[in-house]
C-alpha positions as a Markdown table, in Angstrom:
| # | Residue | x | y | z |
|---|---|---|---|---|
| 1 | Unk | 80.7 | 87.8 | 121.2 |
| 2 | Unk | 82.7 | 89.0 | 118.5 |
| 3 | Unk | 80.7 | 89.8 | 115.1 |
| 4 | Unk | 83.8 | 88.0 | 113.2 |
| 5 | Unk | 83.2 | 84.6 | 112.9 |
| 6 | Unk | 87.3 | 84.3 | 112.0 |
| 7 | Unk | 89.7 | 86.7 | 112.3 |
| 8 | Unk | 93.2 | 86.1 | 111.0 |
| 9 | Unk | 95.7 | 88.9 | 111.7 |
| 10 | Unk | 99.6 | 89.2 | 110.5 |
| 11 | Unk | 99.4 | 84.8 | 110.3 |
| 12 | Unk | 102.9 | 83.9 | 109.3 |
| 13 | Unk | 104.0 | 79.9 | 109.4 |
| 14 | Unk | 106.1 | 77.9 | 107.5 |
| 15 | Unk | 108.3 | 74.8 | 107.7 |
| 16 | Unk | 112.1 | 74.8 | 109.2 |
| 17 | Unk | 113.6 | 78.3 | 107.9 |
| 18 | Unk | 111.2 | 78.3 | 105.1 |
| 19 | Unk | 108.5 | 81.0 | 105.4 |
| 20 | Unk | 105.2 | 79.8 | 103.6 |
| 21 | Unk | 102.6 | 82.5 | 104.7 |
| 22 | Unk | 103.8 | 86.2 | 105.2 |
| 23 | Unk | 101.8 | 88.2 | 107.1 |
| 24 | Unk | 98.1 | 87.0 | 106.2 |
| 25 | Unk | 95.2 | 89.3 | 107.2 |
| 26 | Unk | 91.6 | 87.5 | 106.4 |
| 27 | Unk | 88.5 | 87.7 | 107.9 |
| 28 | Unk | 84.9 | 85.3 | 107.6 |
| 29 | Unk | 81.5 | 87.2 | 109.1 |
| 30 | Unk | 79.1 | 85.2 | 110.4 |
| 31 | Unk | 76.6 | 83.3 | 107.9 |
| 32 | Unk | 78.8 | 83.9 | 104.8 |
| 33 | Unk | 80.7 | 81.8 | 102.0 |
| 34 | Unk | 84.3 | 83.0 | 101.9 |
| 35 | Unk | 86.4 | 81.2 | 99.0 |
| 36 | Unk | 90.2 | 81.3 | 99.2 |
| 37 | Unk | 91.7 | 80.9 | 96.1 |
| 38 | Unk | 95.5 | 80.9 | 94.9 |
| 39 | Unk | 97.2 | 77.8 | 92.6 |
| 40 | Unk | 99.3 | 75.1 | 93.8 |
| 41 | Unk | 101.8 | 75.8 | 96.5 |
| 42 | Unk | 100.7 | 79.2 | 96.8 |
| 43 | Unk | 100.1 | 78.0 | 100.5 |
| 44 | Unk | 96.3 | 77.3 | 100.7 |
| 45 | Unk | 97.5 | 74.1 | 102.7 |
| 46 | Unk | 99.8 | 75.7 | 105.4 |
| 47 | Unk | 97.1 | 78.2 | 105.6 |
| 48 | Unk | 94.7 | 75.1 | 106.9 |
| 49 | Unk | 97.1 | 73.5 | 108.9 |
| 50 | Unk | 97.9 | 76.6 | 110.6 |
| 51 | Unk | 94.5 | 77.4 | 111.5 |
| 52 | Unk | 93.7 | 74.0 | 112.6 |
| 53 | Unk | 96.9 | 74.3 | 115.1 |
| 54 | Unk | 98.7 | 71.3 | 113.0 |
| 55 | Unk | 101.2 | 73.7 | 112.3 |
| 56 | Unk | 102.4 | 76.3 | 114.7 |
| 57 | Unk | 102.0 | 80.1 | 113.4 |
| 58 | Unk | 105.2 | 82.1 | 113.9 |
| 59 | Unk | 103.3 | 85.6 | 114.0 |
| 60 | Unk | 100.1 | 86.4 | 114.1 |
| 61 | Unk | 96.5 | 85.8 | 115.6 |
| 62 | Unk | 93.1 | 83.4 | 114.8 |
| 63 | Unk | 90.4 | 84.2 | 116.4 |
| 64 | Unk | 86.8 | 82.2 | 116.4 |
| 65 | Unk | 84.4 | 84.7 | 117.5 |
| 66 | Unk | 86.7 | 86.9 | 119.3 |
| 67 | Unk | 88.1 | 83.3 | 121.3 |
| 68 | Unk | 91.9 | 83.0 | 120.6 |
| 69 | Unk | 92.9 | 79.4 | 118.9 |
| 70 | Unk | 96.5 | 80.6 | 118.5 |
| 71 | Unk | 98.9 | 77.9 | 120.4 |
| 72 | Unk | 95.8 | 75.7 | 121.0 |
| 73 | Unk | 95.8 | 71.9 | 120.4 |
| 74 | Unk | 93.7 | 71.1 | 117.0 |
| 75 | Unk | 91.1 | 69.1 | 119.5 |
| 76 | Unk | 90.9 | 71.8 | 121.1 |
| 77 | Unk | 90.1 | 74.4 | 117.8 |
| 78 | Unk | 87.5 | 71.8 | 116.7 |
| 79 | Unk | 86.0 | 71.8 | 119.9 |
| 80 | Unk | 85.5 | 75.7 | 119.7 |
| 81 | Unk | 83.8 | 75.5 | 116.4 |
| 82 | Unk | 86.4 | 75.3 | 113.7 |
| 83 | Unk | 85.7 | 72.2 | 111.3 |
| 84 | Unk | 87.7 | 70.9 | 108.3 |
| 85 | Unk | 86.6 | 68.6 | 106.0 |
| 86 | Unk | 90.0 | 67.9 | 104.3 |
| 87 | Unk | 90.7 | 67.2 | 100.7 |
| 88 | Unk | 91.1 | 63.9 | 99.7 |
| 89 | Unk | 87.9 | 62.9 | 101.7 |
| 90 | Unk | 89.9 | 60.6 | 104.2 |
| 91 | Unk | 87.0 | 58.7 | 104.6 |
| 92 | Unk | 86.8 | 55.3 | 106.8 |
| 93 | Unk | 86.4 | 53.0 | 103.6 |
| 94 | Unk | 85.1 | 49.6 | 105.2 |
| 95 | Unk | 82.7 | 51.6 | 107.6 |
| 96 | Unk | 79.2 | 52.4 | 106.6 |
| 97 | Unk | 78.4 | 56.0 | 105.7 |
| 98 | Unk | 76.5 | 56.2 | 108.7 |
| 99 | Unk | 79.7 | 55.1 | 110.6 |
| 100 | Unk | 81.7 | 57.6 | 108.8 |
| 101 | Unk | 79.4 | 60.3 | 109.9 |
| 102 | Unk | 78.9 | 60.1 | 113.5 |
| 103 | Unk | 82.5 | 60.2 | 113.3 |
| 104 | Unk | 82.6 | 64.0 | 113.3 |
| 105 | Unk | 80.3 | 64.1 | 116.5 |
| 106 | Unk | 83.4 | 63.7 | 118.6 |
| 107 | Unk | 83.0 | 67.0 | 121.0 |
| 108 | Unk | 80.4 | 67.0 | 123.9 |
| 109 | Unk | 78.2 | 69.6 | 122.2 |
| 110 | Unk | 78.2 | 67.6 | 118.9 |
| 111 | Unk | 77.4 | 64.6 | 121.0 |
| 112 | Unk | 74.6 | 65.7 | 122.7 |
| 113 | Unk | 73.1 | 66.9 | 119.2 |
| 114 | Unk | 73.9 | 63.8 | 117.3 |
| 115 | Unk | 70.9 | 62.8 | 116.2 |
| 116 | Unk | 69.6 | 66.0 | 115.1 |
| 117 | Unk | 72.6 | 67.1 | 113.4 |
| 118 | Unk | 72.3 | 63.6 | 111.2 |
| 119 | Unk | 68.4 | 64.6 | 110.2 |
| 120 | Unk | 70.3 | 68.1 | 109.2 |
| 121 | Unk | 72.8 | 66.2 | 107.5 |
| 122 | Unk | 70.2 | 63.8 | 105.5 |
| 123 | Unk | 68.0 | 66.5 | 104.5 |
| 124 | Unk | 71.0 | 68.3 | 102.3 |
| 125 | Unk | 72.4 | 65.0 | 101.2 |
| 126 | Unk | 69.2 | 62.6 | 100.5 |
| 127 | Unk | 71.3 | 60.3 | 98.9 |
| 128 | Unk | 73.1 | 59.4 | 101.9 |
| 129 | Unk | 70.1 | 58.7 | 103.8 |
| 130 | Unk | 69.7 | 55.8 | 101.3 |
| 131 | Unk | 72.9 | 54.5 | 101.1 |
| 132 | Unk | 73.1 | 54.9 | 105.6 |
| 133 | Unk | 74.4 | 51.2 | 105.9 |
| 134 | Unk | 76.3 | 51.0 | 102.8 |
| 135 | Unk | 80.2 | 50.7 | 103.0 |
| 136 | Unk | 82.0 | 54.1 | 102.0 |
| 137 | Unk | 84.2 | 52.4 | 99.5 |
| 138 | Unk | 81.1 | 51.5 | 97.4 |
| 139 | Unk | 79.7 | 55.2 | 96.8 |
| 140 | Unk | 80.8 | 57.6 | 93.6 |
| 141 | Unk | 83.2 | 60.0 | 94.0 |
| 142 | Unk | 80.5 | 62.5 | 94.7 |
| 143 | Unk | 78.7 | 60.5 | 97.3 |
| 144 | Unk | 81.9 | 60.3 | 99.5 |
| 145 | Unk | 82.4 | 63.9 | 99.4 |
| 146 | Unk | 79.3 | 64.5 | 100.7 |
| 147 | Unk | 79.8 | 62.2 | 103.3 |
| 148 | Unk | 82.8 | 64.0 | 104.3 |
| 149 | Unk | 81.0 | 67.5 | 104.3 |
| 150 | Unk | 78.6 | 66.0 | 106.4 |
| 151 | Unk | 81.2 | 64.3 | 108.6 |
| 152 | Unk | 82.7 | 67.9 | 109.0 |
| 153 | Unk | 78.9 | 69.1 | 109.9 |
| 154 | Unk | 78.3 | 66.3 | 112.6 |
| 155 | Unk | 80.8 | 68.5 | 115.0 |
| 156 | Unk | 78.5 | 71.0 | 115.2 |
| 157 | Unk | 80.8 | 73.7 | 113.4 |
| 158 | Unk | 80.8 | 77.3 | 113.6 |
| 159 | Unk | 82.9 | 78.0 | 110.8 |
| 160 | Unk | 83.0 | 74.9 | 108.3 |
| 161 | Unk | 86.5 | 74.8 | 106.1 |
| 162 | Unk | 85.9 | 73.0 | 103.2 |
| 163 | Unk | 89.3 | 72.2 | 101.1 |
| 164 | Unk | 89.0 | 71.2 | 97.0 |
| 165 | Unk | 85.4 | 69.9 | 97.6 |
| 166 | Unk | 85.2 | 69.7 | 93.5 |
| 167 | Unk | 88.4 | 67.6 | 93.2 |
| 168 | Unk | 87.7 | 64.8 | 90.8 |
| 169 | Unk | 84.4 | 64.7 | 90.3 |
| 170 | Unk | 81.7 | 64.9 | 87.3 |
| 171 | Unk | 80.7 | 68.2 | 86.6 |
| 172 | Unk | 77.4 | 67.2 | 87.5 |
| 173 | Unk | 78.4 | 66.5 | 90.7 |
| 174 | Unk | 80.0 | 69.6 | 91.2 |
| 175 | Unk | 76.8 | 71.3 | 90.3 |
| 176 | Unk | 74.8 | 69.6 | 92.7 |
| 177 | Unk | 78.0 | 69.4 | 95.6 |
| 178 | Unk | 77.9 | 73.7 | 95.4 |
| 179 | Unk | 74.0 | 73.7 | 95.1 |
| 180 | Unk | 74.4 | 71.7 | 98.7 |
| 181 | Unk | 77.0 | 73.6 | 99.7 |
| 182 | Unk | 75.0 | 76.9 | 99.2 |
| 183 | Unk | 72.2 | 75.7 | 101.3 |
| 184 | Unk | 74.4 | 74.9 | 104.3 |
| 185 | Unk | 75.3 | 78.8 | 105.3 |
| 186 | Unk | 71.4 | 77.8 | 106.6 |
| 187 | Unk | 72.7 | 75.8 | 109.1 |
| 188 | Unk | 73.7 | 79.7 | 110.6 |
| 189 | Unk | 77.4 | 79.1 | 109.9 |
| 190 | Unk | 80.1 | 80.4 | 108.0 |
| 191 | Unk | 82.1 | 79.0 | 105.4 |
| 192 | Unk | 85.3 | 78.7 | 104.4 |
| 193 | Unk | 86.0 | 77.2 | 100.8 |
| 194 | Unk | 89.6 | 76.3 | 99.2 |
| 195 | Unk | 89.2 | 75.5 | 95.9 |
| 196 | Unk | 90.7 | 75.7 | 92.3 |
| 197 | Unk | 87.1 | 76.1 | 90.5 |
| 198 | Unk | 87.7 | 79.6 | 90.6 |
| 199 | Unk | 84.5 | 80.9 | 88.4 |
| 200 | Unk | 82.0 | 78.8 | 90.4 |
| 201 | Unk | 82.9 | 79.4 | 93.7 |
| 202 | Unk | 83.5 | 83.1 | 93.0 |
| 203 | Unk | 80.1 | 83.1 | 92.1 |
| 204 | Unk | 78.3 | 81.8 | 95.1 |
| 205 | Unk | 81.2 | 83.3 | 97.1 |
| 206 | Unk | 80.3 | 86.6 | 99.2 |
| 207 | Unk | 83.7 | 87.7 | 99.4 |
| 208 | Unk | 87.1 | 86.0 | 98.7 |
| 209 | Unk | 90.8 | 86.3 | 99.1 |
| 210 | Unk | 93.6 | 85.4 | 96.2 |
| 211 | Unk | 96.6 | 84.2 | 98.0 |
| 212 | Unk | 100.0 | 84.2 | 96.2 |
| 213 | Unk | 103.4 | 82.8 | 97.0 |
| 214 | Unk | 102.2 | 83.0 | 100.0 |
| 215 | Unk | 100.6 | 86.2 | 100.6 |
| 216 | Unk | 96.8 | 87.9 | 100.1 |
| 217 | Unk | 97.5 | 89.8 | 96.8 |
| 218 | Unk | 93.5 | 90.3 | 95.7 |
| 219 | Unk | 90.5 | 91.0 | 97.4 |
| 220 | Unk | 87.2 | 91.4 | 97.2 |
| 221 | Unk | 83.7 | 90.7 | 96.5 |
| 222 | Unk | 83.0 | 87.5 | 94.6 |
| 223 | Unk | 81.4 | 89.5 | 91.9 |
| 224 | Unk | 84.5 | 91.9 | 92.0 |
| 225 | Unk | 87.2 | 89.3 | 92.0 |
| 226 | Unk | 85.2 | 87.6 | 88.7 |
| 227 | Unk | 85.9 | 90.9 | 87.1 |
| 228 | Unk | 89.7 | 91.5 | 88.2 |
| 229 | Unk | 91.4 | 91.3 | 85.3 |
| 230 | Unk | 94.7 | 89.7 | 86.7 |
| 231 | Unk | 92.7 | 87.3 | 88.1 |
| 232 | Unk | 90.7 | 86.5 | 84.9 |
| 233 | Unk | 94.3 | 85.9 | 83.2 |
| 234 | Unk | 95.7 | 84.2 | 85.6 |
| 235 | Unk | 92.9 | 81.5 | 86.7 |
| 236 | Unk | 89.8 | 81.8 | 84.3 |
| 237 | Unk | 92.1 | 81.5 | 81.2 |
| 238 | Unk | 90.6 | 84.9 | 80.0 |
């Protein structure tokens, strides 16, 4: 097995003649926190949908542990380890959070783990435990993104994509969201995280990527990219 958890090579995409992502290199070791950063319509988004086979690369390669996902149906990336919990939440609103949850236990290995994985998923959100029968629609903000993290963990990922977990919500909530967030990598998987907080996920962040206009322009430690000082100007207002 390949010691790369993901492996993106030379990943272009885009919609009708419109090139989005140019020739993006990016990798995610096993057991880390990987942030990819970049503003709005710098192509975070096609970046996703291209990984998650939504959106057909043009050039390049994705690999999940050495396993090819190029050209493969987006059932078939999840079922190899690849899960997105996308922004927005998408959450099933009338359904209870418990519902909501064994939603993501959709793949045979998920399924056969189900009831473990939702102890696992309890144990970093104790809230939801709680509020098990309660409808989505009546939870906070913050409470329905952790039930669409944990959604995401019920398929039993190998590599967790997490997209603008912080959108909206309280600062305290984004404290406590990234403190959760922090202790899944114990779960022994990798994460990926798209977000616009750019201080506080460069700082939990082992390493993370600045893509712009559509290509990888900065790289680096999460510690170096906090000191870059393009990338102090141009995101941390400094």
């Amino acid at each position: 097995m390949s010691n790369k958890a993901l492996e993106v090579t030379n990943l272009s995409a885009g919609y009708g003649e419109n090139d989005v992502l140019q020739g993006i290199d990016l990798t995610i070791p096993p057991k880390s926190i990987t942030a990819l950063i970049g503003a709005n319509g710098a192509g975070k988004t096609t970046f996703l949908k291209t990984v998650t086979g939504l959106l057909p690369g043009r050039t390049g390669s994705i690999k999940l542990f050495g396993e090819e996902l190029t050209s493969k149906k987006p059932y078939k990336i999840a079922e190899a380890g690849f899960a997105l919990s996308p922004e927005g939440k998408q959450l099933f609103p009338e359904m209870t959070v418990e519902e909501n949850l064994i939603v993501g236990a959709h793949n045979v290995r998920a399924r056969s783990a189900r009831n473990q994985t939702l102890e696992e998923v309890y144990s970093l959100f104790s809230i939801l435990k709680e509020k098990r029968n309660d409808p989505a629609a009546s939870l906070s903000g913050g409470q329905q993104q952790m039930v669409a993290v944990g959604r995401a963990l019920m398929a039993k990922p190998k590599v967790l994509a997490l997209d603008e977990p912080s959108l909206g919500l309280a600062p305290i909530m984004v404290d406590r969201l990234f403190e959760s967030i922090a202790r899944i990598r114990e779960l022994d998987l990798a994460i990926l995280i798209i977000e616009q907080n750019v201080f506080q996920v460069l700082e939990m962040a082992d390493y993370g990527y600045v893509l712009e206009n559509g290509e990888v322009t900065i790289s680096g430690t999460g510690s170096e990219l906090l000191a870059n000082d393009h990338l102090k100007r141009a995101y941390l207002g400094l």
